[in-house]
C-alpha positions in Angstrom: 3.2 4.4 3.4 1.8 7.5 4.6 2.5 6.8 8.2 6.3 6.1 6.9 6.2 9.3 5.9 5.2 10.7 9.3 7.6 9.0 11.0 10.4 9.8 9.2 9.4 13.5 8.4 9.0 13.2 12.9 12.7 12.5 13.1 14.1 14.9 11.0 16.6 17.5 12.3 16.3 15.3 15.9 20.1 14.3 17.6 21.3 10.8 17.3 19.5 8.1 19.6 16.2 10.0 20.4 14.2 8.2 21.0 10.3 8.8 18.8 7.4 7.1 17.8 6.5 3.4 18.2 4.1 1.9 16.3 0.2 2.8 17.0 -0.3 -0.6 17.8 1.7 -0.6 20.7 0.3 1.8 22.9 0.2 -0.8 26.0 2.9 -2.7 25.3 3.1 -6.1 27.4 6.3 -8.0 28.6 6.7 -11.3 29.5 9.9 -12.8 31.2 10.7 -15.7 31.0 13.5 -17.1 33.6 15.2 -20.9 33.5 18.2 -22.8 34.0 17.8 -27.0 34.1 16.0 -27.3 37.5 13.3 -25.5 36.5 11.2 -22.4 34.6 9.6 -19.2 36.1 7.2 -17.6 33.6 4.8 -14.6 33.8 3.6 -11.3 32.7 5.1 -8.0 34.7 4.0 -5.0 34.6 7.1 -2.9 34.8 10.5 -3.5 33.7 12.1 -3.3 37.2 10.2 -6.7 38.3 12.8 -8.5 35.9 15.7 -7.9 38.4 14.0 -10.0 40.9 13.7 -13.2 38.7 17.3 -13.0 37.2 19.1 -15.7 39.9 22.7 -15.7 37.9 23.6 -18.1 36.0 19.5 -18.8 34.9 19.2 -17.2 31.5 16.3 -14.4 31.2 14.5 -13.9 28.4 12.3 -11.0 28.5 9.7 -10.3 25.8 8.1 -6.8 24.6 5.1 -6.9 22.8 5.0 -3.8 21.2 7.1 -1.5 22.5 6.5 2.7 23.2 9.2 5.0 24.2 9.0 5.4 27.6 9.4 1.6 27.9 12.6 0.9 25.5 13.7 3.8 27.5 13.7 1.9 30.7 14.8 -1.2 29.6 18.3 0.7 28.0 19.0 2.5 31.0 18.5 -0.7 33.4 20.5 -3.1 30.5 23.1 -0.3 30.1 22.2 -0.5 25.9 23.5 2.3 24.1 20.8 4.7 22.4 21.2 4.2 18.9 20.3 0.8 19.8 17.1 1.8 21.5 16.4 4.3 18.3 16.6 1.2 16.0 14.5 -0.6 18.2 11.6 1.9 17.6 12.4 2.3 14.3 10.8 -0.5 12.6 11.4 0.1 9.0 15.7 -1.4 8.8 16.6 -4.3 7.2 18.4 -7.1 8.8 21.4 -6.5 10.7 24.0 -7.1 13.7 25.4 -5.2 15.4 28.2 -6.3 18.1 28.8 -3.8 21.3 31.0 -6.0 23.0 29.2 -7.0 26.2 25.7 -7.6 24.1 24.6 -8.2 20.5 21.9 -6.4 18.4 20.1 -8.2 15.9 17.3 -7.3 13.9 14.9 -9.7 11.8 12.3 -9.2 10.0 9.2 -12.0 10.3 7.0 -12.3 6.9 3.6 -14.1 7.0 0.9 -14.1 3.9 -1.8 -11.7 5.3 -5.3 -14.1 4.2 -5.8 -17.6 5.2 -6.7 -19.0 1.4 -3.7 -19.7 -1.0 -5.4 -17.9 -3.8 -6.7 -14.9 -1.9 -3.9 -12.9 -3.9 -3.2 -11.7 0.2 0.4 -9.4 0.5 2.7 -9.9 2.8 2.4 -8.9 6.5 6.0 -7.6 7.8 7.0 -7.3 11.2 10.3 -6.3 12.9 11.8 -8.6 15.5 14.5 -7.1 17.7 17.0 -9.2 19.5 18.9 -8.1 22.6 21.9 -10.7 23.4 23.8 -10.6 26.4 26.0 -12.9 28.8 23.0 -14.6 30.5 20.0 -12.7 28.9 17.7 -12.1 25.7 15.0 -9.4 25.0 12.7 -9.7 22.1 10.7 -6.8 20.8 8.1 -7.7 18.9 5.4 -5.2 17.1 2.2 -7.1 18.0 1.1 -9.6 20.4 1.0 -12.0 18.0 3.7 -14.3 19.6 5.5 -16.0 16.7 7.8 -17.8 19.6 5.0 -19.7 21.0 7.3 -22.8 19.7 9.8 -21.5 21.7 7.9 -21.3 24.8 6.7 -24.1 25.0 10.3 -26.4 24.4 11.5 -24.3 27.5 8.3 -25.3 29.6 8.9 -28.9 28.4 12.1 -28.9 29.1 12.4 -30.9 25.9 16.4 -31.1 23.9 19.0 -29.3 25.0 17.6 -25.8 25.5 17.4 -25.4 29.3 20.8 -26.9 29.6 22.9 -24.2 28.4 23.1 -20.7 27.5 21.2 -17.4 26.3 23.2 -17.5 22.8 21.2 -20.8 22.3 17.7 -19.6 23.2 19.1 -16.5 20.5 19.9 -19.5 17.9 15.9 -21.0 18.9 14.3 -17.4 18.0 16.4 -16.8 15.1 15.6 -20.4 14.0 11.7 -19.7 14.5 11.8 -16.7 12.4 13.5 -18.5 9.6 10.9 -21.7 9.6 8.0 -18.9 9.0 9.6 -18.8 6.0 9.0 -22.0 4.7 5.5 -21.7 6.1 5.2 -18.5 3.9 7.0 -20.6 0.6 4.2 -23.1 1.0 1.7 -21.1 0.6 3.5 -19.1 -2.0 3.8 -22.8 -3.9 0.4 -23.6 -3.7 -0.6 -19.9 -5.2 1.8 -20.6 -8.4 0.2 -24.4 -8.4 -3.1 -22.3 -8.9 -2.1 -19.7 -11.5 -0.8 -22.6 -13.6 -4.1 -23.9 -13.6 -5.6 -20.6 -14.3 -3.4 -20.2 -17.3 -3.6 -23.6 -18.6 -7.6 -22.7 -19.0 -8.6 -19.1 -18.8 -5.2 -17.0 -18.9 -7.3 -13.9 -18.8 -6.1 -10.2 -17.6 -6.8 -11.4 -13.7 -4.4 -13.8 -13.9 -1.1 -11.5 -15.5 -2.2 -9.2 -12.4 -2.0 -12.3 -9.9 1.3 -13.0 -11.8 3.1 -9.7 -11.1 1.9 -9.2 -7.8 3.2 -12.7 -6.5 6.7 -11.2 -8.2 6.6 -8.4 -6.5 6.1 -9.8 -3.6 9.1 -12.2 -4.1 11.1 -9.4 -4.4 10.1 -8.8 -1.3 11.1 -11.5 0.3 14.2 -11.9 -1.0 15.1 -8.1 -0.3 14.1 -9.4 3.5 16.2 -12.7 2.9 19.9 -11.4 1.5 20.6 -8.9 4.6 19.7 -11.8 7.2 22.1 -14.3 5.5 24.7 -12.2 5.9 23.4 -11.7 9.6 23.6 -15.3 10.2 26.7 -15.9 8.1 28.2 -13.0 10.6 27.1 -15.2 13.6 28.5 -18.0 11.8 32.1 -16.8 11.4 33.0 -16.9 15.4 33.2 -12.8 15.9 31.2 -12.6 18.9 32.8 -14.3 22.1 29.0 -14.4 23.3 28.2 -17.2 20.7 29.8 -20.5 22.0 31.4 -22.9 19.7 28.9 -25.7 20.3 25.9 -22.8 19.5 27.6 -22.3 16.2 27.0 -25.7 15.1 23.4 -24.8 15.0 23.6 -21.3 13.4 25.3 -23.3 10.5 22.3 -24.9 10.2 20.2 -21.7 9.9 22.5 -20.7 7.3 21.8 -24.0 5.3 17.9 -22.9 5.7 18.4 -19.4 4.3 20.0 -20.3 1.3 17.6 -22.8 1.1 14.5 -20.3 0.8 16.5 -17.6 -1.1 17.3 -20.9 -4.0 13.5 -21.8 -3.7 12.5 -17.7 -4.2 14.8 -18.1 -7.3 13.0 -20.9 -8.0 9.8 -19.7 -8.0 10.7 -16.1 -9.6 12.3 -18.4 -13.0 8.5 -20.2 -12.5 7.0 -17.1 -13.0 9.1 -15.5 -15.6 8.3 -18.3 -17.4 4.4 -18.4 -16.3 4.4 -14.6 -17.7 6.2 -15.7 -21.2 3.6 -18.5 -21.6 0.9 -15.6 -21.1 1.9 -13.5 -23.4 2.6 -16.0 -25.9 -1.0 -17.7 -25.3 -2.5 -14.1 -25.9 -0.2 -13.7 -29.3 -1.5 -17.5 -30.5 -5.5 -16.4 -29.9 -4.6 -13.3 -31.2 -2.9 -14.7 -34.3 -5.8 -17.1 -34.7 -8.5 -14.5 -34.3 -7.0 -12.6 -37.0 -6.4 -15.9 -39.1 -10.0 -16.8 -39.1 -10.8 -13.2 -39.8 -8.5 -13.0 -43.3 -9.7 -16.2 -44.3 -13.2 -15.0 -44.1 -12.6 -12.1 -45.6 -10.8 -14.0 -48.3 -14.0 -16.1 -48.8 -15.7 -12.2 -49.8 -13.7 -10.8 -51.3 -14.4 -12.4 -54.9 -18.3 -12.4 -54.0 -18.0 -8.9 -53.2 -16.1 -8.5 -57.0 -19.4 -10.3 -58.4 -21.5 -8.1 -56.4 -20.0 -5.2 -57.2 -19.9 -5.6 -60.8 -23.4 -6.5 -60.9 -25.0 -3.6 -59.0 -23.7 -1.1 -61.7 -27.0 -1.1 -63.1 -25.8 0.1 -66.5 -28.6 -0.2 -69.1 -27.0 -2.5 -72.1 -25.3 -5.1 -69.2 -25.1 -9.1 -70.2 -27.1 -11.1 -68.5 -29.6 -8.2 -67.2 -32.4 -9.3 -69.0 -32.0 -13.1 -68.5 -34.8 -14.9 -66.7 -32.6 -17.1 -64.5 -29.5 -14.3 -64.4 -30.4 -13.5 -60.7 -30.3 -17.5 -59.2 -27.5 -18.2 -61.8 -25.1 -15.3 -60.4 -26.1 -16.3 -56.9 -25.3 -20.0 -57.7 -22.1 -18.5 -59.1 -21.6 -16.7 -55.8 -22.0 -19.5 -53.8 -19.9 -22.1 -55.8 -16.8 -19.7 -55.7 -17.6 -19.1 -52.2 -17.7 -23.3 -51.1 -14.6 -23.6 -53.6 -12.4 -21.2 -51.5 -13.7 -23.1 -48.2 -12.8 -26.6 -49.6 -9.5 -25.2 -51.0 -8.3 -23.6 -47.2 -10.0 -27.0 -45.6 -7.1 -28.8 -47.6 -4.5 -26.5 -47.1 -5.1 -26.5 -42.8 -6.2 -22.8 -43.0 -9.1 -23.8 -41.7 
Protein backbone atom coordinates (compact mmCIF):
# COMPACT_ATOMS: atom_id res chain seq x y z
CA UNK A 1 0.00 0.00 0.00
CA UNK A 2 2.63 2.37 0.72
CA UNK A 3 4.39 2.04 -2.53
CA UNK A 4 0.75 2.84 -4.11
CA UNK A 5 0.98 5.78 -2.47
CA UNK A 6 4.35 6.66 -4.00
CA UNK A 7 3.39 6.05 -7.19
CA UNK A 8 0.47 7.86 -7.33
CA UNK A 9 1.64 10.88 -5.14
CA UNK A 10 4.91 10.46 -8.29
CA UNK A 11 2.31 11.31 -10.94
CA UNK A 12 0.57 13.97 -9.66
CA UNK A 13 0.51 17.38 -11.43
CA UNK A 14 2.49 15.27 -14.46
CA UNK A 15 0.76 15.86 -18.32
CA UNK A 16 -1.19 13.03 -19.87
CA UNK A 17 0.83 9.93 -21.13
CA UNK A 18 4.13 10.36 -19.15
CA UNK A 19 5.45 7.92 -18.87
CA UNK A 20 6.75 6.99 -14.63
CA UNK A 21 7.62 4.25 -12.54
CA UNK A 22 7.47 0.57 -13.33
CA UNK A 23 7.45 -1.81 -10.79
CA UNK A 24 10.82 -2.46 -8.67
CA UNK A 25 10.72 -5.79 -9.83
CA UNK A 26 11.36 -4.95 -13.24
CA UNK A 27 14.42 -3.21 -13.31
CA UNK A 28 15.88 -5.68 -16.23
CA UNK A 29 13.09 -6.38 -17.94
CA UNK A 30 13.45 -9.36 -20.51
CA UNK A 31 11.53 -9.91 -23.84
CA UNK A 32 10.97 -12.79 -25.61
CA UNK A 33 9.50 -12.99 -29.33
CA UNK A 34 7.98 -15.33 -30.39
CA UNK A 35 7.49 -15.50 -34.50
CA UNK A 36 5.16 -18.42 -36.42
CA UNK A 37 2.91 -19.00 -39.20
CA UNK A 38 2.15 -23.01 -40.10
CA UNK A 39 5.56 -23.87 -41.59
CA UNK A 40 7.24 -23.33 -38.72
CA UNK A 41 8.28 -21.29 -35.15
CA UNK A 42 11.26 -18.88 -34.40
CA UNK A 43 11.61 -18.35 -30.65
CA UNK A 44 14.21 -16.53 -28.54
CA UNK A 45 15.27 -13.97 -26.11
CA UNK A 46 16.48 -10.35 -27.65
CA UNK A 47 18.00 -8.00 -26.08
CA UNK A 48 16.58 -4.79 -27.55
CA UNK A 49 13.33 -4.08 -29.05
CA UNK A 50 14.68 -3.28 -32.57
CA UNK A 51 15.72 -7.14 -33.11
CA UNK A 52 11.88 -7.80 -33.36
CA UNK A 53 11.78 -6.15 -36.90
CA UNK A 54 14.04 -8.70 -38.25
CA UNK A 55 11.88 -11.76 -37.32
CA UNK A 56 8.46 -10.25 -38.37
CA UNK A 57 8.30 -11.95 -42.23
CA UNK A 58 4.52 -10.69 -42.96
CA UNK A 59 1.90 -12.56 -42.79
CA UNK A 60 3.77 -14.80 -39.63
CA UNK A 61 2.14 -13.46 -36.49
CA UNK A 62 4.70 -12.01 -33.70
CA UNK A 63 4.13 -12.24 -30.36
CA UNK A 64 6.49 -10.42 -28.36
CA UNK A 65 6.67 -10.83 -24.51
CA UNK A 66 7.88 -8.19 -21.74
CA UNK A 67 8.71 -9.49 -18.50
CA UNK A 68 8.56 -6.63 -16.48
CA UNK A 69 8.63 -3.70 -18.18
CA UNK A 70 10.68 -0.03 -17.15
CA UNK A 71 10.12 3.11 -18.98
CA UNK A 72 12.71 3.46 -21.23
CA UNK A 73 11.60 0.10 -22.69
CA UNK A 74 7.57 0.70 -23.10
CA UNK A 75 8.91 3.79 -24.51
CA UNK A 76 10.62 2.10 -27.32
CA UNK A 77 8.20 -0.38 -28.05
CA UNK A 78 5.28 2.67 -28.51
CA UNK A 79 7.36 4.67 -30.73
CA UNK A 80 8.40 1.54 -33.04
CA UNK A 81 4.44 0.10 -32.82
CA UNK A 82 3.17 3.67 -33.35
CA UNK A 83 0.82 3.05 -29.73
CA UNK A 84 -0.47 6.07 -28.47
CA UNK A 85 0.90 7.28 -24.96
CA UNK A 86 -1.89 6.93 -22.68
CA UNK A 87 -1.58 3.41 -23.70
CA UNK A 88 2.03 3.20 -22.67
CA UNK A 89 1.06 5.20 -19.28
CA UNK A 90 -1.49 2.38 -18.50
CA UNK A 91 0.96 -0.06 -19.33
CA UNK A 92 3.18 1.11 -16.47
CA UNK A 93 0.54 1.78 -14.38
CA UNK A 94 -0.33 -1.50 -12.86
CA UNK A 95 -3.01 -0.75 -10.41
CA UNK A 96 -6.44 -0.51 -13.34
CA UNK A 97 -8.98 -2.80 -13.55
CA UNK A 98 -9.85 -4.77 -16.57
CA UNK A 99 -10.50 -3.03 -19.65
CA UNK A 100 -10.47 -2.51 -23.62
CA UNK A 101 -9.69 -0.21 -25.24
CA UNK A 102 -10.06 -0.10 -29.29
CA UNK A 103 -7.65 2.43 -31.38
CA UNK A 104 -8.59 1.30 -34.54
CA UNK A 105 -5.52 -0.29 -36.03
CA UNK A 106 -4.65 -2.18 -32.49
CA UNK A 107 -6.50 -3.21 -29.31
CA UNK A 108 -5.60 -2.61 -25.63
CA UNK A 109 -6.61 -4.93 -23.12
CA UNK A 110 -5.76 -5.22 -19.65
CA UNK A 111 -6.19 -8.42 -17.29
CA UNK A 112 -5.53 -8.92 -14.19
CA UNK A 113 -3.93 -12.74 -13.23
CA UNK A 114 -4.86 -13.85 -9.45
CA UNK A 115 -2.94 -16.86 -7.89
CA UNK A 116 -3.17 -17.94 -3.95
CA UNK A 117 0.24 -16.76 -2.66
CA UNK A 118 1.28 -20.32 -0.31
CA UNK A 119 1.30 -23.68 -1.68
CA UNK A 120 -1.01 -25.39 1.29
CA UNK A 121 -4.89 -24.88 1.04
CA UNK A 122 -5.09 -23.92 4.65
CA UNK A 123 -2.14 -21.68 4.86
CA UNK A 124 -4.79 -18.73 5.07
CA UNK A 125 -2.20 -17.35 2.04
CA UNK A 126 -3.83 -13.83 0.06
CA UNK A 127 -4.01 -13.34 -3.14
CA UNK A 128 -1.00 -12.55 -5.46
CA UNK A 129 -2.19 -9.90 -8.27
CA UNK A 130 -0.55 -9.21 -11.25
CA UNK A 131 -1.31 -6.98 -14.34
CA UNK A 132 -1.23 -8.49 -17.82
CA UNK A 133 -1.22 -6.09 -20.73
CA UNK A 134 -2.32 -7.00 -24.11
CA UNK A 135 -1.20 -5.28 -27.33
CA UNK A 136 -3.47 -6.53 -30.45
CA UNK A 137 -2.65 -5.63 -33.79
CA UNK A 138 -3.13 -6.92 -37.57
CA UNK A 139 -0.44 -9.58 -37.43
CA UNK A 140 1.04 -9.06 -33.88
CA UNK A 141 0.65 -9.32 -29.95
CA UNK A 142 2.77 -7.91 -26.99
CA UNK A 143 2.28 -9.08 -23.49
CA UNK A 144 3.54 -7.23 -20.57
CA UNK A 145 3.81 -9.06 -17.73
CA UNK A 146 5.10 -7.83 -14.07
CA UNK A 147 7.38 -10.75 -13.28
CA UNK A 148 9.06 -13.46 -15.01
CA UNK A 149 6.87 -15.79 -13.89
CA UNK A 150 5.50 -16.86 -17.32
CA UNK A 151 1.83 -17.80 -16.73
CA UNK A 152 1.70 -18.49 -20.79
CA UNK A 153 4.10 -21.31 -20.55
CA UNK A 154 0.71 -23.33 -21.91
CA UNK A 155 0.70 -21.18 -24.56
CA UNK A 156 4.21 -21.60 -25.60
CA UNK A 157 4.42 -24.70 -25.78
CA UNK A 158 0.91 -25.42 -28.19
CA UNK A 159 2.75 -23.00 -30.67
CA UNK A 160 6.10 -25.13 -30.49
CA UNK A 161 3.87 -28.23 -30.91
CA UNK A 162 2.14 -27.04 -33.44
CA UNK A 163 -0.73 -28.82 -31.78
CA UNK A 164 -4.91 -27.44 -32.80
CA UNK A 165 -5.47 -24.83 -34.77
CA UNK A 166 -3.19 -22.10 -33.34
CA UNK A 167 -0.38 -21.72 -35.96
CA UNK A 168 -2.87 -21.85 -38.67
CA UNK A 169 -4.44 -18.55 -38.39
CA UNK A 170 -4.19 -15.26 -36.93
CA UNK A 171 -2.81 -12.93 -33.91
CA UNK A 172 -6.55 -12.27 -32.64
CA UNK A 173 -6.44 -16.14 -31.95
CA UNK A 174 -3.13 -16.31 -30.03
CA UNK A 175 -5.04 -12.99 -28.09
CA UNK A 176 -8.15 -15.43 -27.51
CA UNK A 177 -5.15 -18.40 -26.14
CA UNK A 178 -3.68 -15.69 -23.56
CA UNK A 179 -6.95 -14.40 -22.51
CA UNK A 180 -8.13 -17.95 -22.21
CA UNK A 181 -4.90 -18.86 -19.92
CA UNK A 182 -5.58 -16.04 -17.72
CA UNK A 183 -9.16 -17.09 -17.17
CA UNK A 184 -8.19 -21.02 -16.36
CA UNK A 185 -5.87 -19.55 -13.38
CA UNK A 186 -8.96 -18.97 -12.17
CA UNK A 187 -10.33 -22.13 -11.68
CA UNK A 188 -6.93 -23.13 -10.47
CA UNK A 189 -7.34 -20.33 -7.79
CA UNK A 190 -11.36 -21.68 -7.07
CA UNK A 191 -9.85 -24.97 -6.27
CA UNK A 192 -7.87 -24.11 -3.88
CA UNK A 193 -10.28 -21.67 -2.60
CA UNK A 194 -12.81 -24.95 -2.32
CA UNK A 195 -10.55 -26.98 -0.53
CA UNK A 196 -9.86 -24.00 2.09
CA UNK A 197 -13.90 -23.77 2.85
CA UNK A 198 -13.83 -27.88 2.77
CA UNK A 199 -11.29 -27.23 5.77
CA UNK A 200 -13.03 -24.42 7.74
CA UNK A 201 -16.16 -26.68 7.72
CA UNK A 202 -14.23 -29.13 9.47
CA UNK A 203 -12.83 -26.66 11.72
CA UNK A 204 -16.22 -25.42 12.69
CA UNK A 205 -17.87 -28.69 12.90
CA UNK A 206 -15.17 -29.46 15.89
CA UNK A 207 -13.39 -26.52 17.37
CA UNK A 208 -15.18 -23.21 15.93
CA UNK A 209 -12.80 -21.17 17.91
CA UNK A 210 -11.82 -17.26 17.29
CA UNK A 211 -9.02 -18.58 14.57
CA UNK A 212 -11.45 -19.93 12.57
CA UNK A 213 -14.14 -16.56 12.29
CA UNK A 214 -10.72 -14.79 11.24
CA UNK A 215 -10.00 -17.52 8.52
CA UNK A 216 -13.79 -16.96 7.65
CA UNK A 217 -13.63 -13.20 6.95
CA UNK A 218 -10.37 -13.20 5.34
CA UNK A 219 -11.39 -15.95 2.70
CA UNK A 220 -14.54 -13.21 2.16
CA UNK A 221 -12.50 -10.60 1.72
CA UNK A 222 -10.58 -12.06 -0.50
CA UNK A 223 -13.67 -13.18 -2.64
CA UNK A 224 -14.44 -9.78 -2.86
CA UNK A 225 -11.48 -9.59 -4.42
CA UNK A 226 -11.84 -11.68 -6.93
CA UNK A 227 -15.00 -10.87 -8.03
CA UNK A 228 -14.09 -7.00 -8.02
CA UNK A 229 -11.20 -8.58 -10.59
CA UNK A 230 -13.91 -10.78 -12.39
CA UNK A 231 -17.06 -8.17 -13.22
CA UNK A 232 -14.73 -5.64 -15.26
CA UNK A 233 -13.17 -8.56 -17.42
CA UNK A 234 -16.63 -10.02 -18.32
CA UNK A 235 -17.59 -7.04 -19.68
CA UNK A 236 -14.06 -7.01 -21.49
CA UNK A 237 -14.71 -10.31 -23.02
CA UNK A 238 -18.43 -9.66 -23.54
CA UNK A 239 -16.96 -6.38 -25.56
CA UNK A 240 -14.76 -8.80 -27.65
CA UNK A 241 -17.78 -10.87 -27.96
CA UNK A 242 -20.21 -8.41 -29.61
CA UNK A 243 -18.07 -8.06 -33.13
CA UNK A 244 -16.81 -4.25 -32.54
CA UNK A 245 -13.37 -4.74 -33.39
CA UNK A 246 -12.75 -5.70 -37.20
CA UNK A 247 -9.30 -7.19 -35.73
CA UNK A 248 -11.30 -10.17 -34.09
CA UNK A 249 -12.42 -12.59 -36.91
CA UNK A 250 -15.73 -14.17 -36.86
CA UNK A 251 -14.39 -17.78 -36.52
CA UNK A 252 -12.11 -16.20 -33.25
CA UNK A 253 -15.39 -15.14 -31.83
CA UNK A 254 -16.66 -18.46 -31.51
CA UNK A 255 -13.98 -19.07 -29.00
CA UNK A 256 -14.21 -15.74 -26.99
CA UNK A 257 -17.93 -17.03 -26.39
CA UNK A 258 -16.55 -19.67 -24.74
CA UNK A 259 -14.44 -17.50 -22.37
CA UNK A 260 -17.47 -15.68 -21.62
CA UNK A 261 -19.20 -19.06 -20.61
CA UNK A 262 -16.00 -19.58 -18.14
CA UNK A 263 -16.35 -16.10 -16.53
CA UNK A 264 -19.70 -16.39 -15.59
CA UNK A 265 -18.87 -19.65 -14.53
CA UNK A 266 -16.21 -18.54 -11.77
CA UNK A 267 -18.19 -15.21 -10.86
CA UNK A 268 -21.58 -18.01 -10.15
CA UNK A 269 -19.06 -20.26 -8.22
CA UNK A 270 -17.59 -16.92 -6.16
CA UNK A 271 -21.32 -16.41 -5.38
CA UNK A 272 -21.38 -19.71 -4.47
CA UNK A 273 -18.81 -19.86 -2.25
CA UNK A 274 -19.51 -16.21 -0.65
CA UNK A 275 -23.51 -17.72 0.30
CA UNK A 276 -21.15 -20.83 1.81
CA UNK A 277 -19.58 -18.59 3.89
CA UNK A 278 -22.34 -16.32 5.01
CA UNK A 279 -23.76 -19.22 6.09
CA UNK A 280 -20.40 -20.77 7.60
CA UNK A 281 -20.28 -17.30 9.68
CA UNK A 282 -24.21 -17.73 10.83
CA UNK A 283 -23.42 -21.25 11.98
CA UNK A 284 -20.43 -19.67 14.08
CA UNK A 285 -22.18 -17.34 15.69
CA UNK A 286 -25.04 -19.43 16.41
CA UNK A 287 -22.60 -22.38 17.82
CA UNK A 288 -20.95 -19.61 20.09
CA UNK A 289 -24.71 -18.39 21.35
CA UNK A 290 -25.72 -22.45 21.93
CA UNK A 291 -22.25 -22.94 24.28
CA UNK A 292 -22.91 -19.72 25.58
CA UNK A 293 -26.60 -20.45 26.38
CA UNK A 294 -25.50 -23.76 27.88
CA UNK A 295 -22.72 -22.39 29.92
CA UNK A 296 -24.95 -20.14 31.48
CA UNK A 297 -27.75 -22.95 31.84
CA UNK A 298 -25.48 -25.15 33.76
CA UNK A 299 -24.43 -22.08 35.76
CA UNK A 300 -28.30 -21.10 36.96
CA UNK A 301 -29.05 -24.51 37.59
CA UNK A 302 -26.20 -24.79 39.94
CA UNK A 303 -26.81 -21.88 41.48
CA UNK A 304 -30.40 -23.01 41.82
CA UNK A 305 -29.19 -26.15 43.58
CA UNK A 306 -27.59 -23.23 46.38
CA UNK A 307 -29.60 -21.15 46.69
CA UNK A 308 -31.94 -22.99 49.30
CA UNK A 309 -28.71 -24.46 51.14
CA UNK A 310 -27.43 -21.08 51.21
CA UNK A 311 -31.19 -20.05 52.95
CA UNK A 312 -30.34 -23.01 55.56
CA UNK A 313 -26.96 -21.73 56.05
CA UNK A 314 -27.71 -18.52 56.46
CA UNK A 315 -30.32 -18.88 58.93
CA UNK A 316 -28.24 -21.05 60.95
CA UNK A 317 -25.09 -18.94 61.33
CA UNK A 318 -27.11 -16.18 63.08
CA UNK A 319 -25.76 -17.43 66.26
CA UNK A 320 -28.56 -15.91 68.29
CA UNK A 321 -28.51 -17.34 71.89
CA UNK A 322 -32.25 -18.89 72.44
CA UNK A 323 -32.21 -20.57 68.58
CA UNK A 324 -34.11 -24.13 68.13
CA UNK A 325 -32.08 -26.80 67.57
CA UNK A 326 -28.72 -25.08 68.97
CA UNK A 327 -28.35 -27.20 71.78
CA UNK A 328 -29.35 -30.53 70.04
CA UNK A 329 -26.66 -33.22 69.99
CA UNK A 330 -27.32 -34.40 66.39
CA UNK A 331 -28.55 -30.57 65.19
CA UNK A 332 -25.25 -30.21 63.28
CA UNK A 333 -25.40 -33.76 61.00
CA UNK A 334 -29.29 -33.43 60.97
CA UNK A 335 -29.18 -29.80 59.31
CA UNK A 336 -26.40 -31.02 57.05
CA UNK A 337 -28.53 -34.22 56.15
CA UNK A 338 -31.18 -31.64 55.58
CA UNK A 339 -28.85 -29.69 53.35
CA UNK A 340 -28.00 -32.40 51.31
CA UNK A 341 -31.47 -34.09 50.84
CA UNK A 342 -32.83 -30.68 49.44
CA UNK A 343 -29.81 -30.31 47.51
CA UNK A 344 -30.18 -34.26 45.67
CA UNK A 345 -34.02 -33.34 45.53
CA UNK A 346 -33.49 -30.31 43.21
CA UNK A 347 -30.84 -32.48 41.15
CA UNK A 348 -33.40 -35.37 40.66
CA UNK A 349 -36.24 -32.87 39.99
CA UNK A 350 -33.98 -30.84 36.88
CA UNK A 351 -32.70 -34.60 35.83
CA UNK A 352 -36.50 -35.20 35.06
CA UNK A 353 -37.34 -32.03 33.64
CA UNK A 354 -34.05 -32.30 30.88
CA UNK A 355 -32.41 -29.28 32.65
CA UNK A 356 -29.75 -31.31 33.26
Amino acid sequence: MQKKRKRAAARIGLPPGTLCGGDDRSAQPRLWVTAYDEAGVNEQEIGAVGDVFPLRPAPAVTWLDVRGASAAVVEEIGRRFAIHPLVLEDILNIDHRPKLEDYDHYLFIVLKALALDGASATAGGAFGVEQISVILGKNYVITFQESDNDIFRPVRERIKSGKGRIRKVGADYLAYALIDTVVDHYFVLLEELDERIEALEDALAHDPGPKVLDEIHKLKNRLLHLRRSLWPLREVIGAIDRGDSALFQDSTLVYMRDVYDHTVQVLETIETYRDILSGMLDIYLSSINNRLSEIMKFLTLISTVFIPLTFIAGVYGMNFEYMPELKWRWGYPAVLGLMALVGGWLVVYFRRKKWL
